[in-house]
SEZAMAR-417360 format. One record per residue (C-alpha): x, y, z; residue in one letter; residue number from 1. Coordinates in steps of 0.001 Angstrom, whole numbers. Example, Ala and Ser with C-alpha at 12.3 -4.5 7.8 and 13.67 -1.06 7.14 Angstrom:
# residues 2
<site><east>12300</east><north>-4500</north><up>7800</up><residuo>A</residuo><num>1</num></site>
<site><east>13670</east><north>-1060</north><up>7140</up><residuo>S</residuo><num>2</num></site>
This chain:
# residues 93
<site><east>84713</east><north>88922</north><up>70215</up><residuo>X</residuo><num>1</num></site>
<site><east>87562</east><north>91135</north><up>68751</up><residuo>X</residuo><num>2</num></site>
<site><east>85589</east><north>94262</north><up>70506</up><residuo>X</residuo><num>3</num></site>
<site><east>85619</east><north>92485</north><up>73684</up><residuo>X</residuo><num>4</num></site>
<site><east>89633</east><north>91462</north><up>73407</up><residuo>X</residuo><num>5</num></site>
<site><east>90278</east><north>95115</north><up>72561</up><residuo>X</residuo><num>6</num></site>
<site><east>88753</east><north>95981</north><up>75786</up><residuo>X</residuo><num>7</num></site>
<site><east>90779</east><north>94051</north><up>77890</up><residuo>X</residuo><num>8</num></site>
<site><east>93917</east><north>95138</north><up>75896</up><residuo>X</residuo><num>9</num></site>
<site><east>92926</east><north>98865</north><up>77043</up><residuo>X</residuo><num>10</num></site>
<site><east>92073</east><north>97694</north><up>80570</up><residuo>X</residuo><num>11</num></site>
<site><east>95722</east><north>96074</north><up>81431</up><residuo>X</residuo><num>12</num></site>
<site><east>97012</east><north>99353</north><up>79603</up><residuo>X</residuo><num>13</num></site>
<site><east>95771</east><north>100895</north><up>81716</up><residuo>X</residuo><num>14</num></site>
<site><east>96466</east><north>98961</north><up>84959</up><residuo>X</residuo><num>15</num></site>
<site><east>99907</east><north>99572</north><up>83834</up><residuo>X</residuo><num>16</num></site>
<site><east>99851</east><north>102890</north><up>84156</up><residuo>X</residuo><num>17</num></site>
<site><east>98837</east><north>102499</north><up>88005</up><residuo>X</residuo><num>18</num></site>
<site><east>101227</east><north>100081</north><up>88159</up><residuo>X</residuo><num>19</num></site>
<site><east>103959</east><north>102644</north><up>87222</up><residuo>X</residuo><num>20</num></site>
<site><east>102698</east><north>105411</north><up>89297</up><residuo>X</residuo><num>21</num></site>
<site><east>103026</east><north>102644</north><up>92123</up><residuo>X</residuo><num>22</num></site>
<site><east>106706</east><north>102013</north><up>91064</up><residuo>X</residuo><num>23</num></site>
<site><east>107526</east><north>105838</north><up>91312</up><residuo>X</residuo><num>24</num></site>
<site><east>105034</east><north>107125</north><up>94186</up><residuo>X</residuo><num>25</num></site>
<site><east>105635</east><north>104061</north><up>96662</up><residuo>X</residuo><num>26</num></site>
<site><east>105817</east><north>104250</north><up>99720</up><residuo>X</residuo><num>27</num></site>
<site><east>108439</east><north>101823</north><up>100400</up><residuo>X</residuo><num>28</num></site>
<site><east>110807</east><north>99694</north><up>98580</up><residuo>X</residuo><num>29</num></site>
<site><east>108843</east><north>95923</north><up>98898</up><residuo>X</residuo><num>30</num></site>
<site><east>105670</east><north>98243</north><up>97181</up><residuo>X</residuo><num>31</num></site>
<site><east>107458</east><north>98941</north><up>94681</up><residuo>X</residuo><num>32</num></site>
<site><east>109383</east><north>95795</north><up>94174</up><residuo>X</residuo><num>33</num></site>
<site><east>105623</east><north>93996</north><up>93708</up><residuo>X</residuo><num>34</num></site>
<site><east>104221</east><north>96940</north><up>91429</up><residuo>X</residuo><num>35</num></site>
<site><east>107535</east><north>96038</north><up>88886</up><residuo>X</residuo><num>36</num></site>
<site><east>106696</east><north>92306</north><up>89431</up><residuo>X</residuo><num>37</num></site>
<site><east>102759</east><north>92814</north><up>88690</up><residuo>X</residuo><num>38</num></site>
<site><east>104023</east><north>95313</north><up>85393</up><residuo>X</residuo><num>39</num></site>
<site><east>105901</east><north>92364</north><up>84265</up><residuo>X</residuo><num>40</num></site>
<site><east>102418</east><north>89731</north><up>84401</up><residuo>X</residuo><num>41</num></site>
<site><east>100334</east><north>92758</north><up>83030</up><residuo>X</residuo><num>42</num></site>
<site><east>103114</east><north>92879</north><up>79848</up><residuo>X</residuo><num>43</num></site>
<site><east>102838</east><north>88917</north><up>79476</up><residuo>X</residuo><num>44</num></site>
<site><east>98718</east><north>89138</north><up>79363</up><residuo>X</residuo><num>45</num></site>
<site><east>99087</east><north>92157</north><up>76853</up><residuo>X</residuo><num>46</num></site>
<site><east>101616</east><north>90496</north><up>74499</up><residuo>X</residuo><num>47</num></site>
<site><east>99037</east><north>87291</north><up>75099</up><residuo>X</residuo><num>48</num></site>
<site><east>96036</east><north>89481</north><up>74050</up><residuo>X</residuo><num>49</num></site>
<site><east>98054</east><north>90932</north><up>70999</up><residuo>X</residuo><num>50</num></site>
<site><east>98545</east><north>87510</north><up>70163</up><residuo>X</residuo><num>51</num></site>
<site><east>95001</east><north>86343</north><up>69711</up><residuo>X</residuo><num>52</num></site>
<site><east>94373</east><north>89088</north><up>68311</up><residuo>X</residuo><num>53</num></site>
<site><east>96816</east><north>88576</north><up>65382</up><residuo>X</residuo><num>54</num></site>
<site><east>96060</east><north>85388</north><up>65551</up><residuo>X</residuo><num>55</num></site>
<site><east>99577</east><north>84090</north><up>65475</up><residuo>X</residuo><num>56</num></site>
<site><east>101415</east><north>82078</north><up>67664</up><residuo>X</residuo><num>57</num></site>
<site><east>104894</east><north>83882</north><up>67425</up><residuo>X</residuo><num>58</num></site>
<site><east>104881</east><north>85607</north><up>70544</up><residuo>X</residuo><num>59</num></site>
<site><east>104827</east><north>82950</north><up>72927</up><residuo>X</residuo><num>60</num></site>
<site><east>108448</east><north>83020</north><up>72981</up><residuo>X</residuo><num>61</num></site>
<site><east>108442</east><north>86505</north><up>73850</up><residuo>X</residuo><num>62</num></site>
<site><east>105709</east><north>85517</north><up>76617</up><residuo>X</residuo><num>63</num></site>
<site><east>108601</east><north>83176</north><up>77872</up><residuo>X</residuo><num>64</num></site>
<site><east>111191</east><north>84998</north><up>77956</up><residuo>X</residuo><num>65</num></site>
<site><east>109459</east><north>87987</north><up>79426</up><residuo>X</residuo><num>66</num></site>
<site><east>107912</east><north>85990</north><up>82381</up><residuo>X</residuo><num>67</num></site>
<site><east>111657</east><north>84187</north><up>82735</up><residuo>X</residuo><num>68</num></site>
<site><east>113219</east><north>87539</north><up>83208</up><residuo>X</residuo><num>69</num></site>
<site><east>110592</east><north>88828</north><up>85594</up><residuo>X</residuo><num>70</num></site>
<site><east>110854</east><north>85896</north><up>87966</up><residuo>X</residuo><num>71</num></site>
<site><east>114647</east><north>86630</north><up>87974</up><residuo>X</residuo><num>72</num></site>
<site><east>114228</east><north>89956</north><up>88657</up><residuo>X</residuo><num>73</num></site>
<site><east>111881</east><north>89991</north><up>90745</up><residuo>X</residuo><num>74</num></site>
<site><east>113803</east><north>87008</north><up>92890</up><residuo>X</residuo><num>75</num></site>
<site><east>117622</east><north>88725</north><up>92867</up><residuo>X</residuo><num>76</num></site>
<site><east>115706</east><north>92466</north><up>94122</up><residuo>X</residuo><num>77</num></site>
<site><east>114099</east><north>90644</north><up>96853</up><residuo>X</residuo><num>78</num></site>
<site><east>117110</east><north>89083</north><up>97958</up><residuo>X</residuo><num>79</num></site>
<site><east>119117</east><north>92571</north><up>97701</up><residuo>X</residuo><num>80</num></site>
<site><east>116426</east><north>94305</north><up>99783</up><residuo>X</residuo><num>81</num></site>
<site><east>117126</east><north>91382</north><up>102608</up><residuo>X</residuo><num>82</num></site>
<site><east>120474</east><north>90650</north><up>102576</up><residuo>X</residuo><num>83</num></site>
<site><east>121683</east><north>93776</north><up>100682</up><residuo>X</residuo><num>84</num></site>
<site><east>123644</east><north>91757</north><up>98163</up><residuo>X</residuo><num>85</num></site>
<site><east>122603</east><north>89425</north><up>95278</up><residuo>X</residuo><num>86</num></site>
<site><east>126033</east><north>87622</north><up>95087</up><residuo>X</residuo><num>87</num></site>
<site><east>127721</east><north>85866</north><up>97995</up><residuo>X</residuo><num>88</num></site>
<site><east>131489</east><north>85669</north><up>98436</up><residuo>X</residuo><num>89</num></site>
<site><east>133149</east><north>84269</north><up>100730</up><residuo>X</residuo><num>90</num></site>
<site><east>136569</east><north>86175</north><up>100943</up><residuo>X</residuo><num>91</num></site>
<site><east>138225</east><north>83623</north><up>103665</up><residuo>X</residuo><num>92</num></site>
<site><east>139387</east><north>81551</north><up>101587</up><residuo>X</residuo><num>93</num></site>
């Protein structure tokens, strides 16, 4: 079983790496906006694998925080690529 987790630790390793290539090579800005945003699930399955394999369950925290700061990321860069801001102001007031 620990051969088999091993394996899938090396395949989303290496995933990652097309994932990057996709963040630097892409052809347009949403590509590479969903490459960063499938890095940051790839990460959270990695740390998930690394967990089992230690057989601990101190990174699920990390996990947590990791997938919180990806979903915020991923959210305010969408919303800069349509509006071309991430904070409103309204300076009539």
């Amino acid at each position: 079983m620990t051969t088999f987790i091993w394996i899938c630790l090396i395949l989303v390793i290496l995933s990652m790496g097309g994932l990057l290539y996709r963040v630097f090579c892409g052809p347009s800005t949403p590509d590479r906006l969903i490459a960063l945003d499938a890095i940051g699930v790839m990460l959270i399955s990695a740390i998930a694998l690394l967990s089992i394999l230690f057989d601990t369950g101190f990174f699920f925290e990390v996990i947590l925080l990791i997938a919180i700061m990806s979903f915020i990321g991923t959210v305010s860069f969408s919303k800069f690529i349509e509006k071309g801001e991430i904070i409103e102001r309204d300076r009539n007031r």
